[in-house]
C-alpha positions as CSV (number, residue, x, y, z in Angstrom):
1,X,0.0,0.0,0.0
2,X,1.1,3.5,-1.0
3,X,0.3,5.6,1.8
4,X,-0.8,9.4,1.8
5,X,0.0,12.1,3.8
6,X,-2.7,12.5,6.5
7,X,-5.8,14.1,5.8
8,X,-5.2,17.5,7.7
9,X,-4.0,20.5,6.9
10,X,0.1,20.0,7.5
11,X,1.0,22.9,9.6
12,X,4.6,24.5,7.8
13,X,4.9,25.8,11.6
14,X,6.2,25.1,15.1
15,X,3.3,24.1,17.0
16,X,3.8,27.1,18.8
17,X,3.3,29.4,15.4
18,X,0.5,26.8,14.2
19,X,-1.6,27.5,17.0
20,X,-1.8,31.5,16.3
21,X,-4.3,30.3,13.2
22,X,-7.5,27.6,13.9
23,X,-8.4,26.0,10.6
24,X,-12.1,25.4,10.3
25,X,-12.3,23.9,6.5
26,X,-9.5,23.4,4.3
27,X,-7.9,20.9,1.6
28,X,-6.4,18.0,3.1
29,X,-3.2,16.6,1.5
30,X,-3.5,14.4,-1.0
31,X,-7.2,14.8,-1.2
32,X,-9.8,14.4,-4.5
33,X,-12.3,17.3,-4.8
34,X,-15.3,15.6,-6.9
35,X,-15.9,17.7,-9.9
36,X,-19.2,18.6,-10.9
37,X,-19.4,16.9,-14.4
38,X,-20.8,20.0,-16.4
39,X,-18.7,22.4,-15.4
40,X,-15.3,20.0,-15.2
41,X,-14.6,21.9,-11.6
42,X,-14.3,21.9,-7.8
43,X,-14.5,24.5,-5.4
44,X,-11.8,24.2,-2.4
45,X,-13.1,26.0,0.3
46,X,-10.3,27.5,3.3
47,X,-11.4,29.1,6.1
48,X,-10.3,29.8,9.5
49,X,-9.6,32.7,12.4
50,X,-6.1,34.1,13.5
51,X,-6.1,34.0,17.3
52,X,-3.2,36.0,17.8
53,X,-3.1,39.8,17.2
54,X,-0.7,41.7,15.0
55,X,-1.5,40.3,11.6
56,X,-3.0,42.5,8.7
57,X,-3.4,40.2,6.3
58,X,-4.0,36.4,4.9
59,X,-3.0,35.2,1.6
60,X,-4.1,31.3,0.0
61,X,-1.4,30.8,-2.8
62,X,-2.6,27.8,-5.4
63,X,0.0,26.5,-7.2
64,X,-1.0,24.0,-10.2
65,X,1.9,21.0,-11.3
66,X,4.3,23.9,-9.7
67,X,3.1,27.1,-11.7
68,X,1.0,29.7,-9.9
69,X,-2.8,29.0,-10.2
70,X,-4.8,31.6,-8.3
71,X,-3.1,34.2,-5.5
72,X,-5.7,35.7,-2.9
73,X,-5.6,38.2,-0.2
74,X,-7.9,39.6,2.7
75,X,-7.2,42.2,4.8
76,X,-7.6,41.1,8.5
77,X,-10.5,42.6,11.2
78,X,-10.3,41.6,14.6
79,X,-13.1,40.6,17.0
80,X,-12.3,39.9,20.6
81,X,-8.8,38.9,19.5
82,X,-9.8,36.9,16.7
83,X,-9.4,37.6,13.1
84,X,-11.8,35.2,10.6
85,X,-10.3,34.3,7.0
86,X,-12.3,33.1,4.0
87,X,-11.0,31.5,0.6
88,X,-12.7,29.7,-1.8
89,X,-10.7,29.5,-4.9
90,X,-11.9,27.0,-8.5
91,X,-9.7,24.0,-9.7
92,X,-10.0,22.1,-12.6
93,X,-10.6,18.0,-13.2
94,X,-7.4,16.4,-15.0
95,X,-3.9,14.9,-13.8
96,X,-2.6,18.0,-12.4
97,X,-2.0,18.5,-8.7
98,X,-2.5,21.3,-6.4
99,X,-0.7,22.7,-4.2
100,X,-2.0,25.3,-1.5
101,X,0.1,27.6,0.6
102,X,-1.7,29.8,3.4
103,X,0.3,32.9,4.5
104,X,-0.3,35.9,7.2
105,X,1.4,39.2,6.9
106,X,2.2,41.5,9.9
107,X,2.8,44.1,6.8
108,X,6.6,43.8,7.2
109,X,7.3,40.2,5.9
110,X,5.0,36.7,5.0
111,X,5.2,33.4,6.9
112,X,3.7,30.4,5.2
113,X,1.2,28.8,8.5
114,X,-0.2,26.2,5.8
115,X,1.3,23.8,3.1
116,X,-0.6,21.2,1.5
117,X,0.1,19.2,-1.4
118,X,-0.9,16.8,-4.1
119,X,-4.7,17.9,-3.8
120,X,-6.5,16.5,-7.0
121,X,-10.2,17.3,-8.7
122,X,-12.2,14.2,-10.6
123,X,-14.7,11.5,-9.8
124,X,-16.4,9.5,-6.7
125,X,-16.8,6.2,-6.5
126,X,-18.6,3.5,-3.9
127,X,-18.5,-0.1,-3.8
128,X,-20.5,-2.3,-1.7
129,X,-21.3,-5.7,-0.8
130,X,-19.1,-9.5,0.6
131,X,-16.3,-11.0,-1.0
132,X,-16.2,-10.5,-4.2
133,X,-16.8,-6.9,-4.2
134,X,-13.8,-6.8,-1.1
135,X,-11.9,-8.4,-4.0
136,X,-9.2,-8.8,-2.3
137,X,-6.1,-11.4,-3.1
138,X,-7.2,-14.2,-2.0
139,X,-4.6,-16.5,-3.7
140,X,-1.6,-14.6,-3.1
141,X,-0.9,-13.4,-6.6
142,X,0.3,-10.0,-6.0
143,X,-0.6,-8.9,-9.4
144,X,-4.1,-6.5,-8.6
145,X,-1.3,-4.1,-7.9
146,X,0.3,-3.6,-11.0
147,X,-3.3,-1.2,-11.7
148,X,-1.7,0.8,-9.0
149,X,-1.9,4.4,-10.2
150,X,-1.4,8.0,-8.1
151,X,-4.6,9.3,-9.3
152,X,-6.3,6.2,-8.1
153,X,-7.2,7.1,-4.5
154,X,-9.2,6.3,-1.3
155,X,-9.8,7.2,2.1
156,X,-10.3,5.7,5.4
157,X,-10.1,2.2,6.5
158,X,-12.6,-0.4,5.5
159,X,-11.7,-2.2,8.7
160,X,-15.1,-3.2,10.0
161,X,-15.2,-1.5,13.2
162,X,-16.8,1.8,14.3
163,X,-13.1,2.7,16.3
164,X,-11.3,1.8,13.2
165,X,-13.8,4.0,10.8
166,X,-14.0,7.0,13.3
167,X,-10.1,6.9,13.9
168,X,-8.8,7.1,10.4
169,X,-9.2,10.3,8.3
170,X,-6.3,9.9,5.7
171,X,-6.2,9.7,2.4
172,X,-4.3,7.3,-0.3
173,X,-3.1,5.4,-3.1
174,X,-5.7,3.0,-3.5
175,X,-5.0,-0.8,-2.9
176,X,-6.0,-3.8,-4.8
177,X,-4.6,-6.6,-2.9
178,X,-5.5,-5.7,1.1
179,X,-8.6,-7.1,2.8
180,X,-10.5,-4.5,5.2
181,X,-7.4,-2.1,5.7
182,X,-6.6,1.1,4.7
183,X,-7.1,2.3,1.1
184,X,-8.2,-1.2,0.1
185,X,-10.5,-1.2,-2.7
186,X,-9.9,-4.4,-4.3
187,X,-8.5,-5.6,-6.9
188,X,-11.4,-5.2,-10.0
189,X,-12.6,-1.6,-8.6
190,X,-8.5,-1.0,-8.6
191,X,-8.7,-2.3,-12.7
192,X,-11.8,-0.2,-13.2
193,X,-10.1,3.2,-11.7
194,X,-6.9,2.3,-13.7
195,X,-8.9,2.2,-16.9
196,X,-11.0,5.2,-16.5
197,X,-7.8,7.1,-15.5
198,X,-5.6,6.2,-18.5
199,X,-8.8,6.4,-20.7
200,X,-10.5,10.0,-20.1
201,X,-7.3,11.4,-18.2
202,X,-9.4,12.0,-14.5
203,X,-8.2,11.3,-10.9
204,X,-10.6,8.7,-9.6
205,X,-11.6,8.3,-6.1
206,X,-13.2,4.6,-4.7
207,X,-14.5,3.6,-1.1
208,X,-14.7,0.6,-0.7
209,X,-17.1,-0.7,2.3
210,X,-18.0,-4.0,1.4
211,X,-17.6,-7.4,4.1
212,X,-17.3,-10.8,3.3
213,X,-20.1,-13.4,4.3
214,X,-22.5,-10.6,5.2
215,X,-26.5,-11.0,3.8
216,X,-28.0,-8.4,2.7
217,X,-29.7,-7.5,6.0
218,X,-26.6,-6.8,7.6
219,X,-26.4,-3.7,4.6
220,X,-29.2,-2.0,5.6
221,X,-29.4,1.4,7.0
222,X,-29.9,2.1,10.0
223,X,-32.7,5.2,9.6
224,X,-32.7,6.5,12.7
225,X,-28.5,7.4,12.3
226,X,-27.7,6.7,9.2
227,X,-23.8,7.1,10.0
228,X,-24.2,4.2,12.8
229,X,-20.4,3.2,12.5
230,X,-21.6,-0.2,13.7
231,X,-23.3,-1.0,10.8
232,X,-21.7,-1.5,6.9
233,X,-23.8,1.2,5.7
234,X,-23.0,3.4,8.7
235,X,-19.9,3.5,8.1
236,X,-19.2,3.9,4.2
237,X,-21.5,6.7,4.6
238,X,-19.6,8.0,7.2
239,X,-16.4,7.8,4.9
240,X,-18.1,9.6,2.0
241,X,-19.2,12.6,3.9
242,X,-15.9,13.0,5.7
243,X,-14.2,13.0,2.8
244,X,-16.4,15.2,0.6
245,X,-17.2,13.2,-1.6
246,X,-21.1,12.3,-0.5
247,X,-23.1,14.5,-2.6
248,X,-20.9,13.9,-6.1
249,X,-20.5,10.2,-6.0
250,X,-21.7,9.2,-9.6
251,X,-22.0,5.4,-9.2
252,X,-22.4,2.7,-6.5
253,X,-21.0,-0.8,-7.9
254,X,-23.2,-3.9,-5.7
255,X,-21.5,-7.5,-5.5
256,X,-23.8,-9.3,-3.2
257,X,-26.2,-12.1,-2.8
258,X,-23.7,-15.5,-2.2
259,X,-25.1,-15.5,1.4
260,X,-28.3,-15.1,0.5
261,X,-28.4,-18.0,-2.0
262,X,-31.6,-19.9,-0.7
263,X,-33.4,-16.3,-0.2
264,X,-37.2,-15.9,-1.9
265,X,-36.7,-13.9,-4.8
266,X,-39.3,-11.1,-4.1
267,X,-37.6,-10.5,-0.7
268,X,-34.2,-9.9,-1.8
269,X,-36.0,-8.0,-4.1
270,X,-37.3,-5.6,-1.5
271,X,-34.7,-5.6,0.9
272,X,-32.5,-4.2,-1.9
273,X,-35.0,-1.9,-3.0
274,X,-34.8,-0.3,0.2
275,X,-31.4,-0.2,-0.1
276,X,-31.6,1.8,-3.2
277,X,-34.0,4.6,-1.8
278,X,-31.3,5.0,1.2
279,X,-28.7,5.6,-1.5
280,X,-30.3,7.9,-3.8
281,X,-30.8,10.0,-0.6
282,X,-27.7,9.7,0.7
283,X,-25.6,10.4,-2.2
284,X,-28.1,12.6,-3.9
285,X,-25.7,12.8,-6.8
286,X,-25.8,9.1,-8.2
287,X,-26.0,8.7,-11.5
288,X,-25.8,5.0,-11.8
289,X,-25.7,1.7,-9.7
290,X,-24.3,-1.0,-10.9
291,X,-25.5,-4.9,-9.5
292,X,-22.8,-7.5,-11.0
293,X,-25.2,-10.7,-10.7
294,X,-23.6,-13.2,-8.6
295,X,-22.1,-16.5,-9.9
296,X,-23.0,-20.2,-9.0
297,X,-20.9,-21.0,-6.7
298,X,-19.8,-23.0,-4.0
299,X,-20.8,-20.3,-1.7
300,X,-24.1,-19.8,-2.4
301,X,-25.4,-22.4,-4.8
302,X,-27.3,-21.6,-8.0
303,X,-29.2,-19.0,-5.8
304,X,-31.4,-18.9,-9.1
305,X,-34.2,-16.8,-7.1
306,X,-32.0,-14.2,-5.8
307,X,-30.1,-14.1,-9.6
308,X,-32.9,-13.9,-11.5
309,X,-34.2,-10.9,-8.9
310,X,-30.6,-8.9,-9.5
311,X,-31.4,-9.7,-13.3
312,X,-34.7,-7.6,-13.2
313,X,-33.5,-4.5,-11.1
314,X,-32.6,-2.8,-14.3
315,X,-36.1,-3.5,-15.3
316,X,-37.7,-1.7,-12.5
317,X,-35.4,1.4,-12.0
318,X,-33.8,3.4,-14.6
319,X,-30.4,4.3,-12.8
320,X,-29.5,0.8,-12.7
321,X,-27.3,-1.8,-14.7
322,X,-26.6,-5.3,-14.3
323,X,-23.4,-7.3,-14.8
324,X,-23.1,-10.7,-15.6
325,X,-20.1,-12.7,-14.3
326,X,-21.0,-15.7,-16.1
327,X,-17.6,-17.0,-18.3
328,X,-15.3,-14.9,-16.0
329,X,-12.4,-16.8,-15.7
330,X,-10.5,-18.1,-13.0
331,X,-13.6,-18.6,-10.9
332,X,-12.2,-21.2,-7.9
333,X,-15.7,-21.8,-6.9
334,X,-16.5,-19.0,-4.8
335,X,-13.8,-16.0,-5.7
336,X,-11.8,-15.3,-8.5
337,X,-7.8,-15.5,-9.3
338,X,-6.6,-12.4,-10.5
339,X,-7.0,-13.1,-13.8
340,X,-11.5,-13.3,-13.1
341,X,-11.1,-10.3,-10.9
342,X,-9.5,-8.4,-14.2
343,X,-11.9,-9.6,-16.1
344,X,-14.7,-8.2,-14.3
345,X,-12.7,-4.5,-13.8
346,X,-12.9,-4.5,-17.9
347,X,-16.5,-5.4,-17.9
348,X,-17.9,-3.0,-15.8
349,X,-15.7,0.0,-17.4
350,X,-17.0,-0.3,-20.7
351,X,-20.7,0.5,-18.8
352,X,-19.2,3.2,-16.7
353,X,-17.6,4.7,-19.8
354,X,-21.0,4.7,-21.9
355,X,-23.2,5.7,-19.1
356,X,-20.9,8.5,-17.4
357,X,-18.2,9.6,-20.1
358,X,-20.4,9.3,-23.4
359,X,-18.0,6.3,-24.6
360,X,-20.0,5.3,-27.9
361,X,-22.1,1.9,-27.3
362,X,-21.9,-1.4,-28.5
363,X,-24.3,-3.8,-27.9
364,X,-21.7,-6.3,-26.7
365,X,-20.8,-4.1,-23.5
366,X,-24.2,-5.3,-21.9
367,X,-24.2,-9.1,-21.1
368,X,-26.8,-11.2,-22.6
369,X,-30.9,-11.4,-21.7
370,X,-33.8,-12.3,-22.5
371,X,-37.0,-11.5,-23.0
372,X,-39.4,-15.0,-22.3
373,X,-39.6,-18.1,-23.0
374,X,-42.7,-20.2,-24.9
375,X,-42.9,-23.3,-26.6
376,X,-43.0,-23.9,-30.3
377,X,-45.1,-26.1,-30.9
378,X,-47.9,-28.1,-29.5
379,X,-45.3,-30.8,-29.2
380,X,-43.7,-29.1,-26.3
381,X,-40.4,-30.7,-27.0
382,X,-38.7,-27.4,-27.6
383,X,-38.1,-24.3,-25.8
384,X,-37.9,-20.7,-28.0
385,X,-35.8,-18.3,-25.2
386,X,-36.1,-15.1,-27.0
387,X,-32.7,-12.8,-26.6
388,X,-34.0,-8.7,-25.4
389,X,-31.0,-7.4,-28.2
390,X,-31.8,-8.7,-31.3
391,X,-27.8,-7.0,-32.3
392,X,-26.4,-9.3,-29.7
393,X,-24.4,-12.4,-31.5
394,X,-23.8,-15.3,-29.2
395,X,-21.4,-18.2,-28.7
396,X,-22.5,-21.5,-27.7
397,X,-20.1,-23.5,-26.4
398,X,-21.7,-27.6,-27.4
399,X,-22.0,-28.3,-23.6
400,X,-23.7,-25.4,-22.6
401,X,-27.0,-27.1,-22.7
402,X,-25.8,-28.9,-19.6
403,X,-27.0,-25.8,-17.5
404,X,-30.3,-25.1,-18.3
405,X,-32.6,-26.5,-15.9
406,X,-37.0,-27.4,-16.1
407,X,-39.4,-27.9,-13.1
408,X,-40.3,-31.1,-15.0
409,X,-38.1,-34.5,-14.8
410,X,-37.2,-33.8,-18.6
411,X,-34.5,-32.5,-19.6
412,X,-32.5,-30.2,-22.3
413,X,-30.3,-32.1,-24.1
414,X,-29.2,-29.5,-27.1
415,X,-29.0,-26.0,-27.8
416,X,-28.7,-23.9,-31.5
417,X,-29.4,-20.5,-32.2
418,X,-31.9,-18.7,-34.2
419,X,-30.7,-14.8,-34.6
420,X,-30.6,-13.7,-30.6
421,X,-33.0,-16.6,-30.0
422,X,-31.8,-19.8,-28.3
423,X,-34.0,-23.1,-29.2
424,X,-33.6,-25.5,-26.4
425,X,-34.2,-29.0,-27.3
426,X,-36.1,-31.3,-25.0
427,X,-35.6,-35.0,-23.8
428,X,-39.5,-35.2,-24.9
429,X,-42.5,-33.4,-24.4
430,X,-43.0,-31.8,-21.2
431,X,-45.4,-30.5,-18.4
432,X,-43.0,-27.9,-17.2
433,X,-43.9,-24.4,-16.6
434,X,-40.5,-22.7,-16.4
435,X,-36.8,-22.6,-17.2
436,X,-34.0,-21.6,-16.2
437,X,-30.1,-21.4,-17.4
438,X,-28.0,-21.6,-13.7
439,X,-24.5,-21.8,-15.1
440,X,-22.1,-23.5,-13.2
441,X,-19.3,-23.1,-10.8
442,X,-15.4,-22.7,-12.6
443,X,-14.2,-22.4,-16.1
444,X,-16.3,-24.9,-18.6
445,X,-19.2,-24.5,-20.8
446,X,-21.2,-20.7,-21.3
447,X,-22.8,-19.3,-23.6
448,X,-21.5,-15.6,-24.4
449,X,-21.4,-12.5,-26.8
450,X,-18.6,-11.3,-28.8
451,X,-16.7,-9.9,-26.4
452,X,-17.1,-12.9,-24.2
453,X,-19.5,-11.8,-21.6
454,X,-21.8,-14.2,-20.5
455,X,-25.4,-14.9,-20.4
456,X,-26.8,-13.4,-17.6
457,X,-28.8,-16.3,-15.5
458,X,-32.9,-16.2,-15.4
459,X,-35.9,-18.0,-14.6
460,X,-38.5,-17.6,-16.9
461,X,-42.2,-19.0,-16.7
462,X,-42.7,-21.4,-20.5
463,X,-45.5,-19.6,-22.6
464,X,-47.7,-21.3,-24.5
């Protein structure tokens, strides 16, 4: 882990000297201001009083890659010994950094009482959820860290305690590999911030809150504190606002639902739902949420209910798109080598970068879905599953049939392709009245588009 410079003003002072000025509000060193998309900017706000007499003026000096930005003064009143100070100054999104130098004037000579450095303006990101949104390196790789970038950052700890979240106000290079410790992000949200760096040339900022083995219950807020630090939600939250990044995060990334793999459908369905109004309200500046719909696994079984709910969320609300991580690779059963982990960072950036930087679309960067499913013919021996993008080509592996599933003892023994349609073939005629494709645990047999991203999994009643 890279550490930052604590998040305080770093006093260029004596103690003695520093305590003649009380900062209120100021930039913190090595801090991200989140722009406001339109305007490309951020306002950095300084303020403060001079306790001790004698001064007749205050200057903020903003210095940008080491040229001179802005230069401010104010001329000093007293009030019962104290003299208040205000700056507010405008910098710009982009991979510059900032430097800010506060100065007070006894109108002889200047003493710098303030220096802080490597300040940066660009874009807020949250994740949340277990495991496999901590990411973290589970198989000793060491390789999430070679994303590592300056202008990838974080703050606070995601140490899941409400000592450790209260305690820690710094700011740094974000981590890929960690677990629940400082700067940790993990290692696809690490890819993700890597990409959209390199790509649109914007410091990124990403909290990371999630906890492993945790249902969706523990992930609730609490509404009567919001920023209990002894709850997940609590203390993200808590992060965002003390950071200043609350009211400009633009998207929330979701990886969860393992431990709730033999959870009813509908009630996942509303307990994330109420997850969603807290957010919206919360970080009133969210543009997009984005649910990665969790793999069969080990660790929570084909949880087909709880899949197929995260499937339809982007059917109910507008803001919100879902991942598949069907055909990842390296999937061990329950997490992901490096190499899945990767895999998923490239996914979800080509969504972020259509949605949020006006990257032109292909129909490939959403995963495949369907529409329904009906039989077609009296016969019911077959099984039409009609694709939603009729632009989306698909590649089915010759096993693939292996993993769709009926409520009815027969079975699907084949699978072809008509357009985006698949036609499933049937062991013989059948009674069943729905369908489902479940996927599988590991590497093996999907069914994906051309950029290899794989069918999301569903359960869909048969039609007539």
């Amino acid at each position: 882990m890279l550490r930052l410079l604590p998040a305080l003003l770093v006093l260029a002072l004596p103690a003695a000297a520093a305590a003649q000025v009380r900062f209120l509000e100021g930039p913190s060193q090595g801090r991200l201001y989140p722009r406001d998309p339109v305007t490309n900017q951020a306002e950095v706000a300084m303020r403060g009083e001079v306790t001790v007499p004698g001064f007749v003026t205050a200057s903020l000096l903003v210095m940008r890659d080491g040229a001179i930005w802005q230069i401010d003064q104010q001329s000093l009143t007293y009030s019962n010994g104290v003299a208040p100070f205000s700056f507010s100054t405008t910098i710009e999104a982009g991979l510059h950094r900032y430097r800010f130098r506060f100065l007070l004037s006894d109108g002889f000579s200047s003493d710098t009482y303030a220096l802080v450095g490597d300040v940066v303006c660009g874009d807020a990101f949250l994740v949340q959820g277990q495991s496999n949104a901590v990411a973290a390196d589970v198989h000793g790789e060491h390789r999430a860290n070679d994303a590592q970038s300056t202008w990838v950052r974080s703050y606070g700890t995601a140490r899941p305690t409400a000592a450790a979240a209260a305690a820690n106000h710094e700011w740094y290079v974000a981590d890929g590999e960690g677990q629940n410790d400082r700067g940790t992000i993990g290692a696809w949200a690490l890819r993700l911030g890597k990409n959209l760096v390199d790509r649109y040339q914007v410091p990124v900022a990403i909290l990371n809150g999630a906890l492993g083995a945790t249902p969706i219950r523990w992930h609730l807020r609490d509404d009567a504190d919001p920023e209990n630090l002894n709850t997940i939600y609590g203390r993200l939250l808590h992060r965002a606002r003390a950071a200043g990044l609350a009211e400009r995060v633009r998207a929330l990334f979701w990886y969860q639902g393992e431990t709730n793999g033999a959870m009813d459908g509908l009630e996942y369905f509303r307990l994330w739902s109420s997850l969603r109004r807290d957010w919206l309200e919360d970080y009133p500046g969210l543009e997009r949420i984005y649910v990665f719909q969790i793999h069969n696994g080990t660790c929570g079984g084909k949880a087909i209910e709880v899949r197929e709910a995260q499937r339809r969320l982007a059917d109910w609300f507008p803001e919100v798109e879902v991942m598949s991580t069907s055909a990842a690779p390296g999937h061990d059963g329950c997490h992901y080598w490096y190499e899945g982990y990767e895999e998923l960072g490239r996914r979800i950036t080509r969504l972020v970068a259509r949605d949020l930087y006006g990257e032109p679309a292909a129909a490939a960067f959403d995963p495949p879905n369907v529409w329904q499913a009906r039989f077609t013919g009296p016969a019911r021996d077959q099984i039409r599953i009609v694709g939603r993008d009729r632009r989306q080509f698909l590649t089915i592996d010759p096993l693939a049939y292996r993993w769709f599933e009926l409520d009815a003892p027969e079975r699907v023994i084949g699978v072809g392709q008509d357009g985006a349609d698949l036609l499933l073939q049937l062991s013989g005629p059948t009674t069943a009245a729905t369908v489902a494709w479940v996927g599988h645990p590991g590497d093996g047999a999907w069914i994906t588009n051309s950029l290899g991203v794989g069918l999301l999994a569903f359960r869909l009643p048969i039609q007539p």
